[in-house]
C-alpha positions in Angstrom: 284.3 47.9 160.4 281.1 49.3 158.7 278.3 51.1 159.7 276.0 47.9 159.3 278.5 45.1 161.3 278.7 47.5 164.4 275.3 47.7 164.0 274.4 43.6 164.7 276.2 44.6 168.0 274.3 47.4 169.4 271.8 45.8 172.2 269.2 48.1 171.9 269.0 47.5 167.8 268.6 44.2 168.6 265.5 44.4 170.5 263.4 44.2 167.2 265.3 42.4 164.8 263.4 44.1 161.8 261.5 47.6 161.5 258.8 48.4 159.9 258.3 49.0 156.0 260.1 52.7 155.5 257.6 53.5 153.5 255.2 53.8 156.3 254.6 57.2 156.3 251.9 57.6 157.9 253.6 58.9 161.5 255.1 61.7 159.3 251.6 62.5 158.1 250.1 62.3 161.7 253.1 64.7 163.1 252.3 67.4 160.5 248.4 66.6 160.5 247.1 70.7 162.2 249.9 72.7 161.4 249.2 76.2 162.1 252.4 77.8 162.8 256.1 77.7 164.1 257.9 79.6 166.7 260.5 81.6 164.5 263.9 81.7 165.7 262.8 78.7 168.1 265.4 79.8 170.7 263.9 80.8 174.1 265.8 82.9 176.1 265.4 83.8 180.2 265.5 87.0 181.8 269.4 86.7 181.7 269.7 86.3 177.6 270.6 82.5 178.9 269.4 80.3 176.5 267.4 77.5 177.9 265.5 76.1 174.3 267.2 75.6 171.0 265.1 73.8 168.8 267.0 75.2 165.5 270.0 73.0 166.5 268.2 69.6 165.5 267.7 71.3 161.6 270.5 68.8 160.7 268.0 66.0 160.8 266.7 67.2 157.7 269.6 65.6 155.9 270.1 62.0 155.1 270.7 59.7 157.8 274.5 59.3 158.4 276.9 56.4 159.2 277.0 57.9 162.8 273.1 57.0 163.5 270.5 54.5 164.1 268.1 54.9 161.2 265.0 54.5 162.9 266.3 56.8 165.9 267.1 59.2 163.2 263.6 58.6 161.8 261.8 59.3 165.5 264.1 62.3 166.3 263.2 63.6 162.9 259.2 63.4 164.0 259.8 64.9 167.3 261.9 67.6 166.4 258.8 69.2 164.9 257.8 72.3 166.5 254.8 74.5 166.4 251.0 75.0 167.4 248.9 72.4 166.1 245.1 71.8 166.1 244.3 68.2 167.0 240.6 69.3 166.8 238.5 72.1 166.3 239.1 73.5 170.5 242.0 71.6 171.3 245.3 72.4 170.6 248.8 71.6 171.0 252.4 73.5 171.1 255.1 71.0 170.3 258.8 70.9 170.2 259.2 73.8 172.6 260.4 70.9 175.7 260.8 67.3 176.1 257.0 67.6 176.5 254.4 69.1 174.9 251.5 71.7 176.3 248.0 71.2 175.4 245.6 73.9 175.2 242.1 73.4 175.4 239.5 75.9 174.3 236.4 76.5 176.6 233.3 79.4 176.9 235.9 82.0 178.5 239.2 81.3 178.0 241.3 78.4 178.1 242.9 75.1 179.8 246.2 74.7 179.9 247.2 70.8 180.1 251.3 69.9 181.3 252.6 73.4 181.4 255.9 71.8 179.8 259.5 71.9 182.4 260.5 75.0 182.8 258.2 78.9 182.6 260.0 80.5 179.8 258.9 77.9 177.3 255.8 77.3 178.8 255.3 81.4 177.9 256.9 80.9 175.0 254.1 78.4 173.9 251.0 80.6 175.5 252.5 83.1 173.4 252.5 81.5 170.1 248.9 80.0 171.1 247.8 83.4 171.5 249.1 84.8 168.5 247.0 82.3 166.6 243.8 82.1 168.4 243.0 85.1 170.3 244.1 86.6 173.3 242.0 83.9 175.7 242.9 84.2 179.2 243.9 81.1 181.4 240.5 79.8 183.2 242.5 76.7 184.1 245.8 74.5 184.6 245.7 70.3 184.4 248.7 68.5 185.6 248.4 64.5 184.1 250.8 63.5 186.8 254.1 64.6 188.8 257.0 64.5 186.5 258.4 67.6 186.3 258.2 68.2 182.4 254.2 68.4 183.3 254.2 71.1 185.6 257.7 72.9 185.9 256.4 75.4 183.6 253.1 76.8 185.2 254.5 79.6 186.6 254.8 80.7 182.8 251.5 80.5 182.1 249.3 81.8 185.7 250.1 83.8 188.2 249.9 82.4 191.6 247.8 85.0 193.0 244.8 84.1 190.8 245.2 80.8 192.0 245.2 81.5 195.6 242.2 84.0 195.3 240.0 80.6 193.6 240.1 82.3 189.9 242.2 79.7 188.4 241.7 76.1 189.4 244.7 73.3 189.6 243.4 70.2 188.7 245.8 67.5 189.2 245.5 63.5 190.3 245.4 62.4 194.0 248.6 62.3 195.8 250.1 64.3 192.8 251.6 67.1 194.9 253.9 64.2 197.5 254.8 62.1 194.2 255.8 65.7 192.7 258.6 66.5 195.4 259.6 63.2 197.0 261.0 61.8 194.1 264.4 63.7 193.9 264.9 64.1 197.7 266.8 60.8 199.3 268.7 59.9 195.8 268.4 63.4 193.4 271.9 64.4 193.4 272.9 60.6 192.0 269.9 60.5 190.0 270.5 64.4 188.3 273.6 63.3 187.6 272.7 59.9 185.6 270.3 62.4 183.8 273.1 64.5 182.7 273.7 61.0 180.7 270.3 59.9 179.9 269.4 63.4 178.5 272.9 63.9 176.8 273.0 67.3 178.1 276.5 68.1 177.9 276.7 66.5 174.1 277.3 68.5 171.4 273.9 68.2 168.9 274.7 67.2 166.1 275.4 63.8 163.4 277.5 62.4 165.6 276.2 64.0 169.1 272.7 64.0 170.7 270.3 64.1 168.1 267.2 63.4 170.9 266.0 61.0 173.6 263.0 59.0 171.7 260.5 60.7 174.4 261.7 64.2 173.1 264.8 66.0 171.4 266.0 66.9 175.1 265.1 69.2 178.4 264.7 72.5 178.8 266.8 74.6 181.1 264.7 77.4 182.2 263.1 78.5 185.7 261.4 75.1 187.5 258.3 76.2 189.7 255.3 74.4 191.1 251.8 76.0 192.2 250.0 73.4 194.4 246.5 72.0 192.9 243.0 73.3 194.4 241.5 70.1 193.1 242.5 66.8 193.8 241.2 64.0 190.9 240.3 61.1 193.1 238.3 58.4 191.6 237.8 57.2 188.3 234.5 57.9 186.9 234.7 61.5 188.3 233.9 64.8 185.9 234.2 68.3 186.3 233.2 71.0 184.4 235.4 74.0 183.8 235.2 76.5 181.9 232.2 75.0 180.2 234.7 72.0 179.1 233.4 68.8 180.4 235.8 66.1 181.4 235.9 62.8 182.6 238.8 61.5 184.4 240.7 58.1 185.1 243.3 57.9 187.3 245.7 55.2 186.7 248.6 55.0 189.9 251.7 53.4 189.4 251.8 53.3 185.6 254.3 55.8 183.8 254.2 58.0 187.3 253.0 57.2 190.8 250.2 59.9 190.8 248.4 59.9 187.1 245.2 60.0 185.2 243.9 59.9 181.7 241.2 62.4 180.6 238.7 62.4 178.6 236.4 65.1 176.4 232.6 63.7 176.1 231.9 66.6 174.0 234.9 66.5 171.4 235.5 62.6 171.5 238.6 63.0 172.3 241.1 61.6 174.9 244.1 62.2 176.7 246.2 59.7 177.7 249.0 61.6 179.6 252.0 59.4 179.4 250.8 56.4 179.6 250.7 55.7 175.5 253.1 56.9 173.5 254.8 56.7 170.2 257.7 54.3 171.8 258.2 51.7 174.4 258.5 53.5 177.6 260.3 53.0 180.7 259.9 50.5 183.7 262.7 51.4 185.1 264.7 55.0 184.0 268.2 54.7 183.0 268.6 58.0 185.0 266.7 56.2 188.2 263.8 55.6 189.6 261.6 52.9 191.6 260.5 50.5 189.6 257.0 50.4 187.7 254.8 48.0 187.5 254.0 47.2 183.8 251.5 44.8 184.8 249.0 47.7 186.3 250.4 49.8 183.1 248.8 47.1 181.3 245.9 46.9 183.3 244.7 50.3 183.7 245.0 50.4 179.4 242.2 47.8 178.9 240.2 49.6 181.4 241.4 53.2 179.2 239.9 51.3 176.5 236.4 49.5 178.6 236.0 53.3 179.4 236.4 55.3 176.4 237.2 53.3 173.3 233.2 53.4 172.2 233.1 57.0 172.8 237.1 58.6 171.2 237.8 59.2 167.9 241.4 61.1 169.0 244.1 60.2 171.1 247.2 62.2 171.9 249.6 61.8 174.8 251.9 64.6 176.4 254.8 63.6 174.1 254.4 62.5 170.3 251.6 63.2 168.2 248.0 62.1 167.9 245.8 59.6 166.5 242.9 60.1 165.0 240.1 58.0 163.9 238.4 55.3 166.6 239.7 52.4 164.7 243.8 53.7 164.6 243.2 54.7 168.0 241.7 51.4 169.6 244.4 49.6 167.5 247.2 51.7 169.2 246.3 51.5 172.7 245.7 47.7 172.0 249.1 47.2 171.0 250.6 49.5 174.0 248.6 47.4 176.3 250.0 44.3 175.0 253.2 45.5 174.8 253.4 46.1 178.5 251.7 42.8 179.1 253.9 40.8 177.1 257.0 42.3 178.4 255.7 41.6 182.3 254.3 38.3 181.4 257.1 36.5 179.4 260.1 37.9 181.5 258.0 36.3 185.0 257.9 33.7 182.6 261.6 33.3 181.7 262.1 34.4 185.7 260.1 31.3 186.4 262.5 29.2 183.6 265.4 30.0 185.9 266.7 33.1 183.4 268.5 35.8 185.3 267.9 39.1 184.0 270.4 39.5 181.8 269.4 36.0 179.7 265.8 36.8 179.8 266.8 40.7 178.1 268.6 38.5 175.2 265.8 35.7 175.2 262.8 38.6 174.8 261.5 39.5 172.0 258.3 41.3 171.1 256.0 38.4 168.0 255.9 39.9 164.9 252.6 42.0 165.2 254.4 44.7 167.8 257.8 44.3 166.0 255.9 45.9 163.4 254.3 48.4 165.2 256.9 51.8 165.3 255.0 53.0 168.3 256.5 49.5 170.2 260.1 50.2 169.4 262.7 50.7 172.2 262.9 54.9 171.5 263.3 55.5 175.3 262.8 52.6 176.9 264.2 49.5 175.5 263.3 45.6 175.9 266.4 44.8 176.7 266.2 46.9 179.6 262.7 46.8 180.8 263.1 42.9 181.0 265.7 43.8 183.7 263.6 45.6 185.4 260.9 43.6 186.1 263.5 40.8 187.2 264.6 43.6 189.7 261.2 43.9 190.5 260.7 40.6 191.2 264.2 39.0 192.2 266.0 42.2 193.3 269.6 42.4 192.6 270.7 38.7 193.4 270.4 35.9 190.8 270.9 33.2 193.3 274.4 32.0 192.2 276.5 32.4 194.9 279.6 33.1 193.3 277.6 36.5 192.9 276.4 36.8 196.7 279.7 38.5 197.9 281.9 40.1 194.9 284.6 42.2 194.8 283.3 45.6 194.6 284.5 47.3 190.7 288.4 48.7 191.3 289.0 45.6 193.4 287.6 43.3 190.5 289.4 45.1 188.1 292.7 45.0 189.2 292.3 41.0 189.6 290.9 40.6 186.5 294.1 42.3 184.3 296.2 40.9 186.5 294.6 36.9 186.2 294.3 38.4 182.4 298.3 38.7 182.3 298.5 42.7 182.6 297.0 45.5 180.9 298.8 45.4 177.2 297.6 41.5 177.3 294.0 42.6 177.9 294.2 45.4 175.4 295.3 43.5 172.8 292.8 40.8 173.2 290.8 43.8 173.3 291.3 45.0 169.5 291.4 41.3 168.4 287.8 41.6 169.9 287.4 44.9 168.1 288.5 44.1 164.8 286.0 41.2 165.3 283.1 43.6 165.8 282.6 42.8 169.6 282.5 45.6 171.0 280.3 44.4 173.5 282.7 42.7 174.6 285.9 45.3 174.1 283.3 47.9 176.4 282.6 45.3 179.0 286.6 43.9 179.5 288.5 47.2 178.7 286.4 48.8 181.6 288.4 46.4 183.8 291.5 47.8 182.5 290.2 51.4 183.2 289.5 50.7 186.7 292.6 48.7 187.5 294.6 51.7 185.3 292.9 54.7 185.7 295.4 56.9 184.0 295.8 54.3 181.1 295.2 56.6 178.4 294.9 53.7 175.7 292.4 51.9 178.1 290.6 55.1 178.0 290.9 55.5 174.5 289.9 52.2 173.6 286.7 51.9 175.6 285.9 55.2 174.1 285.7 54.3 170.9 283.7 51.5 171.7 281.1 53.7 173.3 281.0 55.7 170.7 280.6 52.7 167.8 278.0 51.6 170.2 276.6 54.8 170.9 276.1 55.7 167.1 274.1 51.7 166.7 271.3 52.5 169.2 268.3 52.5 168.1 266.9 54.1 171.7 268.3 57.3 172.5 268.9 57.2 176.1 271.2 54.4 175.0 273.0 56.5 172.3 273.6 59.5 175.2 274.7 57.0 177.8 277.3 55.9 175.7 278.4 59.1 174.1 278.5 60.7 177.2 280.7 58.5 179.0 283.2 58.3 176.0 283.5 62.5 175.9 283.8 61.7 179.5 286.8 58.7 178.9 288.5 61.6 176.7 287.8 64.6 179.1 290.2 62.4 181.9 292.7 62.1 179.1 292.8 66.0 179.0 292.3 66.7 182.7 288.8 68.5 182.5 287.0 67.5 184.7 283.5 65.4 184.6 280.8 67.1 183.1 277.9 68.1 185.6 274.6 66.9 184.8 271.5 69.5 185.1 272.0 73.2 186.1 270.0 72.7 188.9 272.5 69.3 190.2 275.5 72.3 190.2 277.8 73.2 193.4 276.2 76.7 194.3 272.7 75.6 193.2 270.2 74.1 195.0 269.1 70.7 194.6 265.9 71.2 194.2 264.0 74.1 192.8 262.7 76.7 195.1 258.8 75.8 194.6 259.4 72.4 195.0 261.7 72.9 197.9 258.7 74.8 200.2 256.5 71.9 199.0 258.3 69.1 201.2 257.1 68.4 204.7 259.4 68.9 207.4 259.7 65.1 207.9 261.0 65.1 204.0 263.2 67.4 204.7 264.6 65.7 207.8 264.5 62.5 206.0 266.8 64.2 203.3 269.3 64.4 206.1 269.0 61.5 207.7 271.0 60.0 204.2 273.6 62.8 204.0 275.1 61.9 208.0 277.9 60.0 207.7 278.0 57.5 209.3 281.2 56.3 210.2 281.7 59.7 211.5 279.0 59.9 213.7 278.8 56.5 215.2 279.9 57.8 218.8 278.2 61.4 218.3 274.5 61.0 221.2 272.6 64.8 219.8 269.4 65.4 220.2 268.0 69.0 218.3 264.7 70.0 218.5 263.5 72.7 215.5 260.6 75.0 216.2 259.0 75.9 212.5 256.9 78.5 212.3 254.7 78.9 209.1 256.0 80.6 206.0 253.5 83.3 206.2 252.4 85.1 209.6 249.1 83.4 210.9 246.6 83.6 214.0 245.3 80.8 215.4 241.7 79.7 216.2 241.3 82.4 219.1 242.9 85.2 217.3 246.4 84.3 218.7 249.9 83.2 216.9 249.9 80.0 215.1 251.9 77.4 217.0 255.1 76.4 215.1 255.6 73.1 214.2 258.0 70.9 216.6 260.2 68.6 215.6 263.1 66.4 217.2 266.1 64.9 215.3 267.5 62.1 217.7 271.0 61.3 215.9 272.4 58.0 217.4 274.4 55.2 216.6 275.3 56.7 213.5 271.5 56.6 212.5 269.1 60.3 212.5 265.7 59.4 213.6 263.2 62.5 212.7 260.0 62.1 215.8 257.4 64.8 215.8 257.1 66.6 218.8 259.4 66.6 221.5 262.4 64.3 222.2 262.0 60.7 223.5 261.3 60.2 227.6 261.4 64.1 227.7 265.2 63.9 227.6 266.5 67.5 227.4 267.6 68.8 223.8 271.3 69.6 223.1 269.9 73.1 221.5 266.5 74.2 220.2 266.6 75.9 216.7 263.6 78.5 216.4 263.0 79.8 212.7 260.3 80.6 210.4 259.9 77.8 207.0 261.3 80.6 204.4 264.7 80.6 206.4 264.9 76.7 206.6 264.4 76.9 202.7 266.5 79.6 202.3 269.5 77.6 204.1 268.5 74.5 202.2 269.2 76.1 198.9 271.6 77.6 199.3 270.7 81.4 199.6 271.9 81.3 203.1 274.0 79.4 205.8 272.9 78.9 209.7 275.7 80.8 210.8 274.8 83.7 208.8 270.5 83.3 209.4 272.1 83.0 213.1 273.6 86.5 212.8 270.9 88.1 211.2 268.5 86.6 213.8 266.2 84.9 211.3 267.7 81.8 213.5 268.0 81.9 217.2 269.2 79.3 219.6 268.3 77.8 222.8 271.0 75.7 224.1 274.4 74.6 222.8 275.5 75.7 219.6 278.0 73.9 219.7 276.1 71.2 218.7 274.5 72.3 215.8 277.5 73.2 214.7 278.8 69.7 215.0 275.6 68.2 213.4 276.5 70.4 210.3 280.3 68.8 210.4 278.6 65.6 210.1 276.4 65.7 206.9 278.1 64.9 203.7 277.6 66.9 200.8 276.9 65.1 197.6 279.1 65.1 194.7 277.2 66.3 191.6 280.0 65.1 189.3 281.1 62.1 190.9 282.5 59.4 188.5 280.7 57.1 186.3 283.3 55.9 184.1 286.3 55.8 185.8 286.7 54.6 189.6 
C-alpha cells in the first residue's frame, strides 16, 4: 500500500481535508524572526551526567520528509525543533527548544522577569544561562507562572533560589488558585494518567523518521529535577497591574481555558502580549489524550474575544509559551480571531450535532472546520485534534452513555473479545478477514477488530503482529503527534510482549522506587489531599469488614511558636475507614469515639514516607513517628492500600 492510500485512513489527517499552500512560509520566517544564538551541543545534563534534554536528536528533520511521516507534522516539528534565544522585541526575550515549553525573559530597570521557568531546573538554567551570555549578567528581580501545568513552573528552582523568595527579594506572581490547580491535578488519577503520558509524549520511542519526531505543542518533555516555589502574589482580577521591576503589566485571568488557574498578560509599555497557552500555533486540547477533566472550549472562546476587547487596540506582538510570535496588530488580531472561532465552532457545532442525535463518535466524522480555519496552519490538529475534541465536549455534555441501550451494560474488553472471535468463527477467521481488510487499506478497521483477537488471544503472536503494523501505518499518517506516539507506542509495546520485555514505564517520576509526585509538589498538598490520595488506593473488597479509626497529629514542617510564645498546635486529623469507604474529618473522630491508634509526626516525615525516602516502620524506629494505641492497626491500614501499577497494560488485557 503506499504512503498516500494509508494516508486517506489516518483519522487525525482527516480532520482538515486539505492544508494550506506549502508555500506559505511565512511561519518559517516568524520561527527564525530574533535569532540571537543557539545552545551548542544542546544536550543538558543533571548533576549525575543523566541526560535530561537532547535537542540535537531532532537534526533529522532537516531532511526531506519521508514515507514514514505526516507532512504537515513533519513541517510543525521542523518549526518547533528550533532552539535558541530570540528577541521578540527590544526587552523581551525568549529561549526556545530547550523543553516542551519555552521561557520568556523580560528585561526591566534592575534585572529581569523570568515568565514559565520551563519543566524541569537544569534546562531552565540552561536557558538563564544562554540568556545571560547574550545580554548581560542581569539578576532575577522576578518569576511569572501563566498557569499550573507543570512545564510553566517545574523549572524555577533553576533559575531563583528559594531563600530570596522567602526573604520578599524575589516576587512569584502567578494567577489565583494557581498553587491547588498546580498539585491536585496528579493526586487521585497520576499514576494512570503518567502512564498514558509515557504514550502521549512518546517517551520511550526511539527519535527518529520512523519514531517520535515531536508532539505538535513541542518536540517532547524534559526529564530533569521538578520543583515548585509557592507565589507571594496571587493575580486575582482582570483589569489588575503591577509594576515590577519598573515593568508595567496588566493582567487577565482567564479560568477554565487551557488550565484551571490561568491569565494572559499584557506590556502597556512594549505593546506586546502574552497569551500563555491559550493561543497557539495548533488546535489544542479539550480533553488530553494522557487525561484530564474536561475543558470548557466555550469559556476558551469567550475569554479570547474579551483578550482581544482588552488589548487588541493596544498589541502589536503576540507570543504564547509554546510556538513563536506574531507580530504586527493586524496578523495578531487575525490569529486570535481565528483561535477564538476555532474553539467556538468546535463547542457550537458538536452541541449542535449532540442536539441532531450524533453520538460522539458520528459528530468527530461529521465535524469539520469551513474553509477559512482549514486554511489557517495555526487551526490544524498538531496536539489536539477535531476528531477528538468533538468527543470531548460530547463527554462533556452527555458523559459516557449514548443512550442506546445495547450500550448501557457491555461486556467489559477480554469478555467482549473472546465473544467476538468466537461469534467471528475463531481467531485465523478473524485474522484473515483481517488482511483482506489490510490489503484494502482499512486499517481502521484491521486496528479496531484484530484488538479483539489480542484480548481473546493474548499470546497470539500474529494478532500481535498484525495490530502492530497497523499502528504503526497509522501512526506514521497522523497529522497530530500525540496521535502518531499513541500508536507507535502501543505497537513497540504489541512487539515488546512478543519478546517478553516488559511494558515500557512512562515518566521517570511514574517509576517503582520513585515517588509519584515530585518533592516540592508533594509538601504543597494539604493534608486532606493527601488523605484523599488514600481514600482511592484502599481496596475495597478487602476492607469491606475492616471498622478503623486513626487519628494523625501533624506538626508543621518547620518548628514554630504560637501566638503566646508557645509550640504551634499540630494539625488533627481522623481517617474513619468503613464499609470499605475512608472518610478524611478534621479534628477528632465522629461522637468522640476512641481512635484505634494516634500517629504523632512532623509534615517532613509524612512526605518523606509518601515518597518514598522512608517507610512507617522505619520513621517508627527512628522515632520521627510515635504511636499512641494499637499498632496493629496501622499496620493493617497499610495492608489495605493498593499500590498502583505504573506499567499496567494498555494494549494487551
Amino acid at each position: 500500500m503506499s504512503t498516500a492510500e494509508h494516508r486517506d485512513h489516518s483519522g487525525p489527517t482527516a480532520r482538515h481535508d486539505q492544508p494550506p499552500a506549502h508555500g506559505d512560509t511565512q511561519d518559517f520566517a516568524d520561527a527564525d524572526r530574533g535569532f540571537l544564538a543557539r545552545l551548542d551541543p544542546c544536550v543538558i545534563k543533571d548533576a549525575d551526567g543523566r541526560v535530561v534534554w537532547d535537542n540535537d536528536a531532532y537534526a533529522f528533520l532537516a531532511e526531506d520528509c519521508p514515507p514514514t511521516a505526516h507532512p504537515s507534522l513533519w513541517r510543525q516539528s521542523r518549526l518547533v525543533a528550533r532552539q535558541g534565544l530570540y528577541e521578540v522585541v527590544p526587552g523581551v526575550y525568549q529561549v526556545r527548544g530547550l523543553d516542551l515549553s519555552h521561557i520568556t525573559f523580560v528585561e526591566g530597570d534592575r534585572g529581569v522577569l523570568v515568565v514559565d521557568p520551563l519543566i524541569s531546573a537544569e534546562v531552565a538554567a540552561a536557558a538563564l544561562a544562554l540568556y545571560r551570555e547574550h545580554r548581560g549578567e542581569r539578576p532575577v528581580t522576578a518569576v511569572l507562572y501563566t498557569h499550573s501545568h507543570i512545564d510553566h513552573f517545574g523549572g524555577v528552582r533553576g533559575v531563583v533560589d528559594e531563600a530570596d523568595v522567602a526573604a520578599g527579594r524575589i516576587p512569584v506572581l502567578a494567577p489565583a488558585g494557581f498553587l491547588a490547580h498546580a498539585v491536585s491535578e496528579n493526586v487521585l488519577t497520576g499514576p494512570a494518567m503518567s502512564r498514558r503520558a509515557g504514550y502521549m509524549y512518546g517517551a520511550t520511542l526511539p527519535k527518529g523518521p520512523a519514531g517520535q519526531i515531536g508532539c505538535g505543542l513541542g518536540q517532547t518533555t524534559s526529564l530533569g529535577s521538578i520543583g515548585l516555589i509557592a507565589p507571594t502574589l496571587d493575580i486575582t482580577a482582570t483589569g489588575q497591574e503591577e509594576v515590577i521591576d519598573g515593568i508595567r503589566m496588566a493582567f487577565q485571568l482567564t479560568p477554565g481555558t487551557e488550565a484551571p488557574a490561568e491569565m494572559n498578560f499584557h506590556l502597556p509599555g512594549l505593546r506586546v502580549l502574552c497569551v500563555a497557552e491559550n493561543a497557539c500555533h495548533t488546535l489544542h486540547n479539550v480533553l488530553t489524550l494522557r487525561g484530564a477533566l474536561v475543558r470548557d472550549p466555550a469559556a476558551w472562546a469567550r475569554y479570547l474575544t474579551e483578550t482581544l476587547s482588552l488589548f487588541a487596540d493596544t498589541t502589536d506582538t503576540v507570543f504564547a509559551s509554546h510556538h513563536w510570535p506574531t507580530w504586527g496588530q493586524e496578523r495578531a488580531v487575525r490569529f486570535l480571531e481565528e483561535q477564538r472561532d476555532a474553539y467556538a465552532y468546535l463547542h457550537d457545532q458538536s452541541v449542535r450535532l449532540i442536539n441532531a442525535g450524533l453520538t460522539g463518535s458520528e459528530i468527530a466524522e461529521e465535524l469539520r472546520f469551513p474553509p477559512a480555519l482549514e486554511r489557517a496552519w495555526h487551526t490544524r490538529g498538531y496536539y489536539g485534534t477535531l476528531s477528538h475534541n468533538a468527543k470531548a465536549v460530547y463527554q462533556r455534555y452527555m458523559g459516557w452513555f449514548d443512550g442506546n441501550p445495547a450500550h448501557l451494560w457491555q461486556h467489559p474488553p477480554e469478555a467482549a473479545a473472546r465473544r467476538y472471535v468466537a461469534y467471528m468463527g475463531g481467531a485465523d477467521a478473524v485474522l484473515a478477514k483481517a488482511r483482506t481488510a489490510w490489503e484494502a487499506g482499512d486499517l481502521r478497521w484491521v486496528a479496531e477488530v484484530v484488538h479483539h483477537v489480542v484480548f481473546a488471544e493474548p499470546d497470539n503472536a500474529e494478532a500481535r503482529e498484525l495490530q502492530a503494523a497497523a499502528f504503526e501505518r497509522l501512526g506514521h499518517a497522523a497529522e497530530s503527534g500525540p496521535w502518531r506516539n499513541f500508536y507507535l507506542t502501543g505497537a513497540a509495546e504489541l512487539r515488546a510482549h512478543t519478546t517478553g520485555a516488559p511494558p515500557a514505564q512512562a515518566l521517570p517520576s511514574a517509576r517503582a522506587g520513585r515517588p509519584r509526585l515530585p518533592a516540592d509538589l508533594l509538601a504543597a498538598l494539604t493534608p486532606e489531599q493527601i488523605f484523599q490520595s488514600m481514600a482511592v488506593r484502599i481496596n475495597g473488597p478487602r476492607a469491606g469488614d475492616q471498622r478503623l479509626l486513626l487519628r494523625w497529629e501533624i506538626t508543621a514542617p518547620e518548628t514554630g511558636t504560637g501566638p503566646v510564645g508557645g509550640p504551634t498546635a499540630p494539625e488533627t486529623w481522623t481517617l474513619l475507614l468503613s464499609h470499605g469507604a475512608l472518610t478524611p474529618m478534621p479534628g477528632d473522630a465522629p461522637r468522640r469515639e476512641r481512635p484505634h491508634v494516634i500517629l504523632r509526626l512532623a509534615r517532613t516525615t509524612l512526605n518523606a514516607v509518601l515518597s518514598g525516602a522512608t517507610t512507617f516502620p522505619e520513621a517508627i524506629a527512628a522515632g520521627t513517628v510515635t504511636l499512641d494505641g494499637d499498632p496493629q492497626a496501622l499496620l493493617t491500614f497499610g495492608t489495605l492500600l493498593d499500590e498502583p501499577d505504573p506499567a499496567f497494560p494498555i494494549v494487551t488485557p
